[in-house]
DOKESE-232938 format. One record per residue: residue in three letters; residue number from 1; x, y, z of N, C-alpha, C, O, CB in turn; chain. Coordinates in nm, 3 decimals, always signed. Glycine has a CB too. Layout:
BEGIN
- res_n_n.X_n.Y_n.Z_ca.X_ca.Y_ca.Z_c.X_c.Y_c.Z_o.X_o.Y_o.Z_cb.X_cb.Y_cb.Z_chain
- ALA_NUM_X_Y_Z_X_Y_Z_X_Y_Z_X_Y_Z_X_Y_Z_A
...
//
This chain:
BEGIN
- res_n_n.X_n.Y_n.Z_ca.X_ca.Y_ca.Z_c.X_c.Y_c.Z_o.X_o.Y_o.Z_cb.X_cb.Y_cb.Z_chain
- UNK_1_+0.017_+3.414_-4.532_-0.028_+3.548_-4.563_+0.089_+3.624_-4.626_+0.184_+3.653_-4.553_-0.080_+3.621_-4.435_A
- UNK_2_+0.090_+3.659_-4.752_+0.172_+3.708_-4.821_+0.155_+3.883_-4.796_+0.041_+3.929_-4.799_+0.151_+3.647_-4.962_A
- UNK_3_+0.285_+3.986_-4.770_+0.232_+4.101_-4.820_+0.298_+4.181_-4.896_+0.411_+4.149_-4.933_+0.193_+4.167_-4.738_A
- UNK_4_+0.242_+4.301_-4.934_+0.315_+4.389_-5.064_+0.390_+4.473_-5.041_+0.344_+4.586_-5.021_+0.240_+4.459_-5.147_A
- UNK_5_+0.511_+4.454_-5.036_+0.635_+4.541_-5.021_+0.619_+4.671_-5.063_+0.667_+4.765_-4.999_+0.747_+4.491_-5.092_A
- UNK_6_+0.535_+4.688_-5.196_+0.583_+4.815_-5.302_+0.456_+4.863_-5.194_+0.495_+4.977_-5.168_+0.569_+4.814_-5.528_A
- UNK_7_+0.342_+4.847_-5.122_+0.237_+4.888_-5.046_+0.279_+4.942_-4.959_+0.261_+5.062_-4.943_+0.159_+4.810_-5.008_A
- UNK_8_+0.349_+4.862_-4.872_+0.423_+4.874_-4.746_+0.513_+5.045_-4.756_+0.502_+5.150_-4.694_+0.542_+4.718_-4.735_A
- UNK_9_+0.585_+5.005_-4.851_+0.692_+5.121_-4.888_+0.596_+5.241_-4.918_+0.639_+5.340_-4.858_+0.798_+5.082_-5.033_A
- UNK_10_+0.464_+5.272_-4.999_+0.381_+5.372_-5.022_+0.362_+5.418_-4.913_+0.381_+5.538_-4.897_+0.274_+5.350_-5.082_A
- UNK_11_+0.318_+5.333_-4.796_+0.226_+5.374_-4.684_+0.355_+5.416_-4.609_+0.307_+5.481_-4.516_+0.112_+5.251_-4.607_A
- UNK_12_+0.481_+5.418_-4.593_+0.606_+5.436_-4.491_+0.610_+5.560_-4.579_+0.535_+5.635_-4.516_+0.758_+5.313_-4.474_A
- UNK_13_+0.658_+5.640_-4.703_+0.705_+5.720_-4.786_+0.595_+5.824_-4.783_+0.625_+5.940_-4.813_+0.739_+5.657_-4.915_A
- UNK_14_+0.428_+5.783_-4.739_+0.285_+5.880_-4.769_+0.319_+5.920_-4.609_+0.321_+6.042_-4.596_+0.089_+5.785_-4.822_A
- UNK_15_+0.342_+5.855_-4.495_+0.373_+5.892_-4.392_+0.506_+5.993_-4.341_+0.507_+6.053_-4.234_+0.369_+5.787_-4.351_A
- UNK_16_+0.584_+5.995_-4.414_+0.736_+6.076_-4.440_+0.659_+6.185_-4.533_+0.725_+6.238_-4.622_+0.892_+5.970_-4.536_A
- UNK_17_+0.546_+6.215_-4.519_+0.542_+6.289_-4.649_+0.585_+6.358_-4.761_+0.585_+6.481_-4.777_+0.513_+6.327_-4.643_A
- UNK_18_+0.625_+6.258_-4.850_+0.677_+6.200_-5.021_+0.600_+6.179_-5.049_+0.527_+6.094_-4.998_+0.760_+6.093_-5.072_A
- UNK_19_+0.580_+6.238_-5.130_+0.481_+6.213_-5.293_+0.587_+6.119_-5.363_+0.703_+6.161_-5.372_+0.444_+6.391_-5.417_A
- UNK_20_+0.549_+5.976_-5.421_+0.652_+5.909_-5.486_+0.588_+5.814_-5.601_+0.471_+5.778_-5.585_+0.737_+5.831_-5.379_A
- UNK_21_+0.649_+5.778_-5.699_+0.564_+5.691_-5.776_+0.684_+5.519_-5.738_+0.797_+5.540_-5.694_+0.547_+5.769_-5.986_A
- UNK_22_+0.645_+5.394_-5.758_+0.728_+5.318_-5.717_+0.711_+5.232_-5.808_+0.602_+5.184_-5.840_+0.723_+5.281_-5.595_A
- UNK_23_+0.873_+5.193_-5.883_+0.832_+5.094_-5.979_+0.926_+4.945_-5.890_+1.005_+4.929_-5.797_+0.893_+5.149_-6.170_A
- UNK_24_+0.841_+4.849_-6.006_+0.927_+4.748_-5.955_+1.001_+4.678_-6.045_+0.956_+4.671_-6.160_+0.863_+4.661_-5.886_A
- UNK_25_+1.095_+4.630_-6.022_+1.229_+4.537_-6.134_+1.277_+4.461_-6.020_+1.250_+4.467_-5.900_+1.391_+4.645_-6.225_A
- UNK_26_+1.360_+4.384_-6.095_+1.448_+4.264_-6.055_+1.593_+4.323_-5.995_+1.620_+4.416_-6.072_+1.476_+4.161_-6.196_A
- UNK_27_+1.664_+4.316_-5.929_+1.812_+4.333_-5.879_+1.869_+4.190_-5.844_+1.831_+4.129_-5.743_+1.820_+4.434_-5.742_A
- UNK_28_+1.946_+4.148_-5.917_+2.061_+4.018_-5.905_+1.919_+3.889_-5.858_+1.838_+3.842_-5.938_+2.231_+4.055_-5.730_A
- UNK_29_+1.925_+3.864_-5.741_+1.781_+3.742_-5.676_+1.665_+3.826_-5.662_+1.554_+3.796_-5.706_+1.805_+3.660_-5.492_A
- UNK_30_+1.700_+3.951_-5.587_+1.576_+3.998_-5.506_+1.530_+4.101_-5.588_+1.610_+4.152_-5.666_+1.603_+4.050_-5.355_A
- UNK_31_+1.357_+4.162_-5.583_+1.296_+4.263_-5.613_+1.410_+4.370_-5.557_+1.507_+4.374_-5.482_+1.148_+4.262_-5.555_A
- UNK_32_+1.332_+4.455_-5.643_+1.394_+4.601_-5.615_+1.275_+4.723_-5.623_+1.198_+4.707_-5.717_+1.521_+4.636_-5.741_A
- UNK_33_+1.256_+4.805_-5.564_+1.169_+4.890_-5.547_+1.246_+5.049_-5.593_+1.333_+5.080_-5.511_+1.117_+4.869_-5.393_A
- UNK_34_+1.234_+5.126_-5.681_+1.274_+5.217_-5.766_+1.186_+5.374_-5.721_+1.108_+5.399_-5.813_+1.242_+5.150_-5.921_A
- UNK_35_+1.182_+5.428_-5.666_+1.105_+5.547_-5.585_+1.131_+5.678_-5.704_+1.240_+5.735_-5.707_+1.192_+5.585_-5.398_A
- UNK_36_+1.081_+5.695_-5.747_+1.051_+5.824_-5.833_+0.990_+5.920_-5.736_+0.896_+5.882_-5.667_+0.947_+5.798_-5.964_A
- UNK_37_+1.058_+6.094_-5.721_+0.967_+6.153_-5.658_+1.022_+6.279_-5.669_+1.133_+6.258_-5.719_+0.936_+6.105_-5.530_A
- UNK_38_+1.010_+6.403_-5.651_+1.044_+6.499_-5.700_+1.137_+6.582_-5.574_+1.177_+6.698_-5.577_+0.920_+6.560_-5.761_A
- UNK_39_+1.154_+6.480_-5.467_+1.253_+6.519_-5.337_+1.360_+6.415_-5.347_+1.404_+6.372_-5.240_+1.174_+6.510_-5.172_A
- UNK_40_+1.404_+6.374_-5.444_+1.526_+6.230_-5.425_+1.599_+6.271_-5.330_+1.601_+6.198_-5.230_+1.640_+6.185_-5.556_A
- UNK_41_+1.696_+6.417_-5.326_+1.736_+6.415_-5.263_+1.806_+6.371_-5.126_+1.910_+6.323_-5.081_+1.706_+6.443_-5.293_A
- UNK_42_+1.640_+6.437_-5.077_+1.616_+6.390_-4.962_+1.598_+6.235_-4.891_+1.617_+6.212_-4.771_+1.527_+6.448_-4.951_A
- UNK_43_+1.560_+6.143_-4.982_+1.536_+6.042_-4.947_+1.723_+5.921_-4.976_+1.770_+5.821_-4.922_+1.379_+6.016_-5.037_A
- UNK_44_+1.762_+6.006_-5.081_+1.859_+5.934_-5.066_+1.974_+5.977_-4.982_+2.064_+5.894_-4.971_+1.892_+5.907_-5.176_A
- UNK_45_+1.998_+6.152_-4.885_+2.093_+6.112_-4.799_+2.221_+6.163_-4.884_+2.244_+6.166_-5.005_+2.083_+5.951_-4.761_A
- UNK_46_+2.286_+6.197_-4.778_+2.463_+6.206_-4.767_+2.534_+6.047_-4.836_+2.556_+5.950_-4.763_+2.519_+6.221_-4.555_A
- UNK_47_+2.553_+6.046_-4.937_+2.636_+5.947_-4.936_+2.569_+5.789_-5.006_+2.630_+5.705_-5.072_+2.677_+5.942_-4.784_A
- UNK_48_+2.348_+5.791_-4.937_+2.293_+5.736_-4.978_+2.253_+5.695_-4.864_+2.172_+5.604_-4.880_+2.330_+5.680_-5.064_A
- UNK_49_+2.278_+5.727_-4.716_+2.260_+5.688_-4.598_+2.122_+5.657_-4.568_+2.085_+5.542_-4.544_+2.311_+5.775_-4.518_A
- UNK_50_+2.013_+5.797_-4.570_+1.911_+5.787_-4.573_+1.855_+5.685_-4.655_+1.770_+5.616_-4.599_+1.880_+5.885_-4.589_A
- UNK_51_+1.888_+5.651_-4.799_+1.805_+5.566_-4.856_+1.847_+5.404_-4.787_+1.762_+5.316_-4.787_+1.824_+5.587_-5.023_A
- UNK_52_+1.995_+5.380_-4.728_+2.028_+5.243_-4.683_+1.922_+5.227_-4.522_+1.882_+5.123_-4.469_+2.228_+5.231_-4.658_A
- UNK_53_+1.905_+5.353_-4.482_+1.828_+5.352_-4.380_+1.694_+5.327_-4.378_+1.628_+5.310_-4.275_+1.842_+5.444_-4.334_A
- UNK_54_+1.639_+5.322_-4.521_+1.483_+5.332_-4.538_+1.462_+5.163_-4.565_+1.391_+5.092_-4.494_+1.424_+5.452_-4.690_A
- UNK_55_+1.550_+5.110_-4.696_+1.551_+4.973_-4.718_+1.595_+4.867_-4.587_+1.558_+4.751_-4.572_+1.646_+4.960_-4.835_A
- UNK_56_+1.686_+4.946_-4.502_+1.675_+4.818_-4.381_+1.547_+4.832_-4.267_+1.538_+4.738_-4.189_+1.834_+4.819_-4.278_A
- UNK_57_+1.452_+4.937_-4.252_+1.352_+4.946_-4.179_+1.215_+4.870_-4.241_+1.113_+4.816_-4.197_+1.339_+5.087_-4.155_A
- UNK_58_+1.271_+4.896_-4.360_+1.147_+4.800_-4.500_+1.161_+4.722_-4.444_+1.083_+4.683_-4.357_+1.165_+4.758_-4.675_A
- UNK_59_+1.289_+4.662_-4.480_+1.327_+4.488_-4.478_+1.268_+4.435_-4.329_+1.192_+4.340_-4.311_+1.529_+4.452_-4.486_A
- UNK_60_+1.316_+4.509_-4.245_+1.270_+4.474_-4.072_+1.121_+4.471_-4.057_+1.079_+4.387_-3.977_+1.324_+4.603_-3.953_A
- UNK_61_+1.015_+4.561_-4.129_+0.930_+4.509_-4.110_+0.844_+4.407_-4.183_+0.769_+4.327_-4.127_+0.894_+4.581_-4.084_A
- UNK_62_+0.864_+4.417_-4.314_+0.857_+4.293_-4.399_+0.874_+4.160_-4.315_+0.781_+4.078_-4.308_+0.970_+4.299_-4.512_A
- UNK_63_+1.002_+4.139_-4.247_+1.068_+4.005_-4.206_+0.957_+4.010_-4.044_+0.921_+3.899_-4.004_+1.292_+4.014_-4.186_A
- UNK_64_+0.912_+4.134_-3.963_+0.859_+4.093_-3.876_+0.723_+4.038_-3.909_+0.687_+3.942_-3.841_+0.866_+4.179_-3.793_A
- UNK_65_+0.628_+4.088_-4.018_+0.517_+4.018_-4.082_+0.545_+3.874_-4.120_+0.464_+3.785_-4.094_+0.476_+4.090_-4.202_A
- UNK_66_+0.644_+3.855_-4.173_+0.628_+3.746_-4.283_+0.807_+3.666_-4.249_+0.863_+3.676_-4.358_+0.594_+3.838_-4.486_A
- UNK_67_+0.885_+3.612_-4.171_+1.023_+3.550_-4.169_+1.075_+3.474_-4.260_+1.181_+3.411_-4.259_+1.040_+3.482_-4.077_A
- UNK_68_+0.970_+3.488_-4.361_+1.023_+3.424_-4.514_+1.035_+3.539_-4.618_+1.079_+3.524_-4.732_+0.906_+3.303_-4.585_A
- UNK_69_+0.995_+3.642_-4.570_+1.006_+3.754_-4.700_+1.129_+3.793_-4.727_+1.231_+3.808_-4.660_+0.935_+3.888_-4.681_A
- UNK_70_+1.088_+3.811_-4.883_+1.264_+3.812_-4.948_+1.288_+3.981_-4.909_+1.224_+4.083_-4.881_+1.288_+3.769_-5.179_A
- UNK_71_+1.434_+3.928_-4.929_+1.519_+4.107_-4.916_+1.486_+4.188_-5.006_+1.478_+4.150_-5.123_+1.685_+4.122_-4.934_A
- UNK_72_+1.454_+4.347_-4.960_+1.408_+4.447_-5.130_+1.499_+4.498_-5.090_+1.552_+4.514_-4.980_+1.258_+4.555_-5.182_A
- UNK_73_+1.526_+4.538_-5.232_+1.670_+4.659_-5.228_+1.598_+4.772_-5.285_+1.533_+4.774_-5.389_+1.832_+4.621_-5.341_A
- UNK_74_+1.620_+4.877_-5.191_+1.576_+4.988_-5.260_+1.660_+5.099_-5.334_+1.780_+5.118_-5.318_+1.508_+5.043_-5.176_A
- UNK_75_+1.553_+5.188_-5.440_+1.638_+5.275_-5.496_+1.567_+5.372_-5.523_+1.446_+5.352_-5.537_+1.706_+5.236_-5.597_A
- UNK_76_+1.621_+5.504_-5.537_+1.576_+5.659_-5.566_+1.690_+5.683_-5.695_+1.812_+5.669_-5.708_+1.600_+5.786_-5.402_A
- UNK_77_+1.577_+5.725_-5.777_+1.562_+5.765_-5.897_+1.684_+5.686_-5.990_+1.728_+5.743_-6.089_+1.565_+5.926_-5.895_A
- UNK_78_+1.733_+5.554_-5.950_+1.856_+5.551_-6.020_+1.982_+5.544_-5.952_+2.079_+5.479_-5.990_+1.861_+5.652_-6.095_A
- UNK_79_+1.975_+5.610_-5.859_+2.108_+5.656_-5.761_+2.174_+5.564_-5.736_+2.296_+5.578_-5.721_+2.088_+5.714_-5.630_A
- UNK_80_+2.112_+5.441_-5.725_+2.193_+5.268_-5.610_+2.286_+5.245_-5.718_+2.409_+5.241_-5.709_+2.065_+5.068_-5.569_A
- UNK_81_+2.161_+5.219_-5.900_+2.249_+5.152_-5.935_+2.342_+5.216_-6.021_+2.443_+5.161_-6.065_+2.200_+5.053_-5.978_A
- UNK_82_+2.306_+5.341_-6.047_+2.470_+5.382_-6.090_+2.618_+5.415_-5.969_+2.739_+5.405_-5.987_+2.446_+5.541_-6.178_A
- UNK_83_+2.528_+5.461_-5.832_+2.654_+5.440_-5.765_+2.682_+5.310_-5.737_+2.753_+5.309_-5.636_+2.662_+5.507_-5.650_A
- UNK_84_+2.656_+5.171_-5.788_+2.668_+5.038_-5.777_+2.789_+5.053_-5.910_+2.911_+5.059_-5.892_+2.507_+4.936_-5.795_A
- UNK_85_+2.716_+5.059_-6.047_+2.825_+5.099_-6.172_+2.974_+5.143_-6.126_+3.086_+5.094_-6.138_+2.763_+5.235_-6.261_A
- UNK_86_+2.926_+5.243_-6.074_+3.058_+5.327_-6.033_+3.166_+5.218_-5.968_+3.274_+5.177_-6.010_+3.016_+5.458_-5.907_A
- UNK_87_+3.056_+5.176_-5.795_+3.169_+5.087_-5.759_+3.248_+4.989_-5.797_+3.366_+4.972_-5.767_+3.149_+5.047_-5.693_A
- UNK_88_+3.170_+4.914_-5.876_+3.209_+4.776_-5.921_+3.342_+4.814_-6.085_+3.385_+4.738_-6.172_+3.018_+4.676_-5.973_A
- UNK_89_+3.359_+4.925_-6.066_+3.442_+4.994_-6.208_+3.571_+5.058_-6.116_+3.688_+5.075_-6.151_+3.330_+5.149_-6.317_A
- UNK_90_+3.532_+5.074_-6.042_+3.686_+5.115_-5.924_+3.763_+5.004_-5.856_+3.886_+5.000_-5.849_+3.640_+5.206_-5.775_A
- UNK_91_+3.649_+4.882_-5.789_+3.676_+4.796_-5.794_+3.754_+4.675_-5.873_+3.828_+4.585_-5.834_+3.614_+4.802_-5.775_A
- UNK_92_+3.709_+4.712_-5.994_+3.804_+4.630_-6.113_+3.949_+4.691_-6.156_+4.037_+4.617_-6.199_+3.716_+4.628_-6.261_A
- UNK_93_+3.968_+4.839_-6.141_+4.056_+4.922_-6.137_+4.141_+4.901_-6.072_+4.247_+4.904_-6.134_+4.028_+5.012_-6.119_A
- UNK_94_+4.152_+4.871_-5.929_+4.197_+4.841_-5.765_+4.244_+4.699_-5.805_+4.366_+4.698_-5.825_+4.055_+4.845_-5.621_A
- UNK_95_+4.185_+4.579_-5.824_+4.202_+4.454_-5.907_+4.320_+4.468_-5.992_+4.427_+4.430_-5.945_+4.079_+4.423_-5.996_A
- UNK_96_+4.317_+4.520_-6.120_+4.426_+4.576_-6.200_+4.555_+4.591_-6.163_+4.659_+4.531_-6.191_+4.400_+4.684_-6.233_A
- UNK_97_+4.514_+4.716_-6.071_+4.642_+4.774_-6.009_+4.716_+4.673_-5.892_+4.837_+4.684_-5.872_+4.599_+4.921_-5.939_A
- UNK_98_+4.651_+4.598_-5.834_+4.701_+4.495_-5.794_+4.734_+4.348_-5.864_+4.814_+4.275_-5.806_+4.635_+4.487_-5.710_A
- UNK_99_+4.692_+4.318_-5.953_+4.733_+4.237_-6.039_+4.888_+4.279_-6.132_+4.975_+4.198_-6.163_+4.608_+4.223_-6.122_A
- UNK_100_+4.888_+4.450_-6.165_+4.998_+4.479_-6.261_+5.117_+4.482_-6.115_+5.235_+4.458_-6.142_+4.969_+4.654_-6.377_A
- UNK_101_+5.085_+4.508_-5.987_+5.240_+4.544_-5.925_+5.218_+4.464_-5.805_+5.296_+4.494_-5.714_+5.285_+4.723_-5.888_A
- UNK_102_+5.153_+4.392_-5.783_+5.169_+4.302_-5.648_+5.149_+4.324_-5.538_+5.178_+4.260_-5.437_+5.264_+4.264_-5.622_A
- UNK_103_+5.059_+4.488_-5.561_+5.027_+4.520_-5.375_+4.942_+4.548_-5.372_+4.865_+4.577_-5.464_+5.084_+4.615_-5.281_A
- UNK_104_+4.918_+4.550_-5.188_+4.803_+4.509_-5.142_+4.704_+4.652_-5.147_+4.723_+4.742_-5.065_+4.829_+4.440_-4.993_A
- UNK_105_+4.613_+4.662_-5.238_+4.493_+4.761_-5.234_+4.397_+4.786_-5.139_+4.320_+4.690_-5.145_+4.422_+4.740_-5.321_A
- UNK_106_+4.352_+4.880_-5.035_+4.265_+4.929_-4.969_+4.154_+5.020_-4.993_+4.161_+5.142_-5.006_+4.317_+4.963_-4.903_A
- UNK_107_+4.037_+4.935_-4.998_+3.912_+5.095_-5.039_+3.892_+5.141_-4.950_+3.942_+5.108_-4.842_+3.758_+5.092_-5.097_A
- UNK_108_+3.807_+5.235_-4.970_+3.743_+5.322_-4.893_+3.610_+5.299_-4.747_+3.500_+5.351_-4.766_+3.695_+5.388_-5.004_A
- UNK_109_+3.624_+5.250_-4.664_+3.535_+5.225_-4.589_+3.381_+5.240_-4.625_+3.318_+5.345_-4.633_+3.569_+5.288_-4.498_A
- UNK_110_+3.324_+5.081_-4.648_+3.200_+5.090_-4.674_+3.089_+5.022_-4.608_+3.118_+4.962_-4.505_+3.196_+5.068_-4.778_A
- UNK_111_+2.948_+5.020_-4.654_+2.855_+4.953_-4.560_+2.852_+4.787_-4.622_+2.935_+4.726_-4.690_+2.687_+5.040_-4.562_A
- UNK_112_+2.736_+4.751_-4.573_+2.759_+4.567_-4.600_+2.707_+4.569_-4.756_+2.742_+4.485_-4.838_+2.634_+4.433_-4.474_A
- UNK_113_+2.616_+4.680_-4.786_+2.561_+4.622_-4.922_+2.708_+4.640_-5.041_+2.758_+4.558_-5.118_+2.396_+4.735_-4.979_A
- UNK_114_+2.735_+4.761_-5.015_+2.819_+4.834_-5.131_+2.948_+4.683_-5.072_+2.942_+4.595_-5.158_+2.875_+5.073_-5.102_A
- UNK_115_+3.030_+4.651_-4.978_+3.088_+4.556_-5.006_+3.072_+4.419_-5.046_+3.171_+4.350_-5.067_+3.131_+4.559_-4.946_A
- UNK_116_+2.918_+4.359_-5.063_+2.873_+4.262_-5.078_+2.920_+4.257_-5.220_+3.002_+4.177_-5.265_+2.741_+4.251_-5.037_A
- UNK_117_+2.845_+4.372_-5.299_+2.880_+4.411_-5.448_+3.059_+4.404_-5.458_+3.100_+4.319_-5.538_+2.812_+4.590_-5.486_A
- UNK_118_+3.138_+4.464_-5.404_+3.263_+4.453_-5.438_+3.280_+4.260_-5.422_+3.279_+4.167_-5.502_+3.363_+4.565_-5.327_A
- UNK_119_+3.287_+4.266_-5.360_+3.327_+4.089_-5.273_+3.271_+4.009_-5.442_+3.338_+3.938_-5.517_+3.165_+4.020_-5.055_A
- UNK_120_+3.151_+4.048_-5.455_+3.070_+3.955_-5.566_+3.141_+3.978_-5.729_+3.146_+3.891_-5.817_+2.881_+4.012_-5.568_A
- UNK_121_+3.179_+4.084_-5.737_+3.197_+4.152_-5.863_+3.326_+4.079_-5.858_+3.346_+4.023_-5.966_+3.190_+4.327_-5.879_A
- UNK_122_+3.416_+4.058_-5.776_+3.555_+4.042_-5.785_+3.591_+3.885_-5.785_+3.702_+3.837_-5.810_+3.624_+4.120_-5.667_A
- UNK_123_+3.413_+3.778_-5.735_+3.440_+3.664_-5.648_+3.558_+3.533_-5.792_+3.644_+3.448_-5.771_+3.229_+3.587_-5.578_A
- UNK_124_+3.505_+3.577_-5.902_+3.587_+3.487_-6.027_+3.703_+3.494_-6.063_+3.772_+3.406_-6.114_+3.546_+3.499_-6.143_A
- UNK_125_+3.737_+3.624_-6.033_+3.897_+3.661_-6.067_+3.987_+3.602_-5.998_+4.001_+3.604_-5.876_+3.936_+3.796_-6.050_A
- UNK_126_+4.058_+3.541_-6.090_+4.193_+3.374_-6.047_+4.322_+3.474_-5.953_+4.394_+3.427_-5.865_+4.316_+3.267_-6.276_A
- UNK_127_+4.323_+3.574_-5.988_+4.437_+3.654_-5.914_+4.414_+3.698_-5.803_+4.481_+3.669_-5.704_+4.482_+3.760_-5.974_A
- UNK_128_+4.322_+3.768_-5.801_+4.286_+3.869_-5.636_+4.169_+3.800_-5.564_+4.067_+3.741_-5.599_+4.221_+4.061_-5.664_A
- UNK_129_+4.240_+3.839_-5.423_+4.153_+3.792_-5.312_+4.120_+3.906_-5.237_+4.199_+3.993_-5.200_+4.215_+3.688_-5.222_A
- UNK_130_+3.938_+3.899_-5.206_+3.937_+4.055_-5.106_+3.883_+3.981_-4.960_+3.809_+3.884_-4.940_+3.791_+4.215_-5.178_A
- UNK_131_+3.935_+4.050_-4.896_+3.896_+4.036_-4.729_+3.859_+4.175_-4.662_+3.930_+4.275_-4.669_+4.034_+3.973_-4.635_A
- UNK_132_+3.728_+4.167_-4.591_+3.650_+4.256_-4.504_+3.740_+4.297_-4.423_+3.806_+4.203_-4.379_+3.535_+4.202_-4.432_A
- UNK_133_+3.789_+4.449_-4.364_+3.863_+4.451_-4.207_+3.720_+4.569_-4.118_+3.623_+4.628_-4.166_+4.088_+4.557_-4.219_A
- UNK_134_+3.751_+4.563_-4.036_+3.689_+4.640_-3.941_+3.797_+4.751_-3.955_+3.915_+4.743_-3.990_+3.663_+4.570_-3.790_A
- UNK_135_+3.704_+4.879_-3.910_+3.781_+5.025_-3.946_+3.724_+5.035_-3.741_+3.618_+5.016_-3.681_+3.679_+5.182_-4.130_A
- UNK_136_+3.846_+5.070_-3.707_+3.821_+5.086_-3.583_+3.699_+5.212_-3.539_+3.682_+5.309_-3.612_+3.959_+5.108_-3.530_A
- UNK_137_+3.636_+5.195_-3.435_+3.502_+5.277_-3.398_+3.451_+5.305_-3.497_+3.454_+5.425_-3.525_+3.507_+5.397_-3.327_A
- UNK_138_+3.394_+5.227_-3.577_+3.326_+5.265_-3.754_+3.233_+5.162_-3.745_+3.281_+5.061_-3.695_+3.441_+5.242_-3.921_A
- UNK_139_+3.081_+5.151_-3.786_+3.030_+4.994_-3.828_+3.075_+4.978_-3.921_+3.068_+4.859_-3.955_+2.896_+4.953_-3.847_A
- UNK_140_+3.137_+5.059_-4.009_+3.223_+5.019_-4.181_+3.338_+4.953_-4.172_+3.439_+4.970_-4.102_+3.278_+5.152_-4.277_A
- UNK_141_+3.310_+4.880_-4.248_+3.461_+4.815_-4.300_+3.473_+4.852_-4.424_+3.387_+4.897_-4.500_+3.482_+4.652_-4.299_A
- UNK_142_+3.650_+4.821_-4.452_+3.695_+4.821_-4.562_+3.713_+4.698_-4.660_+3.670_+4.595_-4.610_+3.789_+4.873_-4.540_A
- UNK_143_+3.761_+4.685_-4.776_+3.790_+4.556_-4.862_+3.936_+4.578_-4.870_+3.988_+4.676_-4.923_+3.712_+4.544_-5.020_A
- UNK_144_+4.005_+4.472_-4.807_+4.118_+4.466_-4.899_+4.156_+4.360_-5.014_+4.121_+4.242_-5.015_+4.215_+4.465_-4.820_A
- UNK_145_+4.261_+4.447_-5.143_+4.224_+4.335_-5.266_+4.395_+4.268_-5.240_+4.482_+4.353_-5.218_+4.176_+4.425_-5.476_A
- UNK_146_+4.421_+4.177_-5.242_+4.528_+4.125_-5.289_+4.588_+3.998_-5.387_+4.512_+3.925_-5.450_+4.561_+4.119_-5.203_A
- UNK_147_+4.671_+3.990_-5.388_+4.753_+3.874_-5.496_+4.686_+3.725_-5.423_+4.673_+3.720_-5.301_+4.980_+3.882_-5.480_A
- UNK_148_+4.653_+3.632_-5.492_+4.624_+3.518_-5.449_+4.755_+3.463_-5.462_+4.827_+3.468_-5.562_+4.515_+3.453_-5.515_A
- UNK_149_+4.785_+3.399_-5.329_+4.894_+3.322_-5.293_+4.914_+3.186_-5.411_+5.006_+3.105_-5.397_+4.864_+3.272_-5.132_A
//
């Protein structure tokens, strides 16, 4: 029994009452669900919190229907993937700057998706190596970039 994510997400978003239109596209493997609505705002949150909060309650119930359903990444109006742009351009920056002087770079404490993207964006580059740390009493971690030994 297969079911419809972009459905699922209408009926969670008509219940939050949002008016939303929902498109769908591709992101890297998985669908992506794109929320048009005239409250983005709101749905995307401080930071984007709210919206990381909406796509992992998706995902949880998706996976309790179905334990083969793929991961959706969600997005409001645009927001993921230009703050995705953004990261993966600071990230290469941080790279740089550790490649031109030999030390060790620290970002900014983030969640699992936004470091998945750093980790991935960076995984080819022959020079730098990044490693996850735990930020004490935080579920965030940070990336650190450094010189490959």
């Amino acid at each position: 029994m297969t079911h419809d994510p972009k459905a699922k997400l209408a009926e969670i978003l008509q219940s939050m009452g949002f008016e939303a239109t929902i498109e769908e596209h591709q992101f890297e493997e998985n669908p992506m669900l794109n929320i048009l609505t005239e409250d983005s705002g709101r749905l995307i949150g401080r930071k984007g919190q709210t919206l990381a909060a909406l796509q992992f309650v998706l995902n949880r119930i998706l996976y309790k229907e179905d334990d083969h359903a793929q991961k959706i990444t969600l997005d409001v109006a645009g927001y993921r993937m230009a703050a995705r742009d953004e990261l993966v351009k600071k990230a290469k920056a941080a790279a740089e700057k550790v490649r031109r002087w030999g030390d060790v770079i620290e970002l900014e404490p983030m969640n699992a998706f936004d470091r998945r993207l750093v980790h991935r964006s960076l995984k080819d580059d022959p020079d730098i190596e990044t490693h996850s740390i735990e930020v004490e009493a935080s579920d965030l971690k940070v990336i650190q970039l450094r010189p490959k030994a």
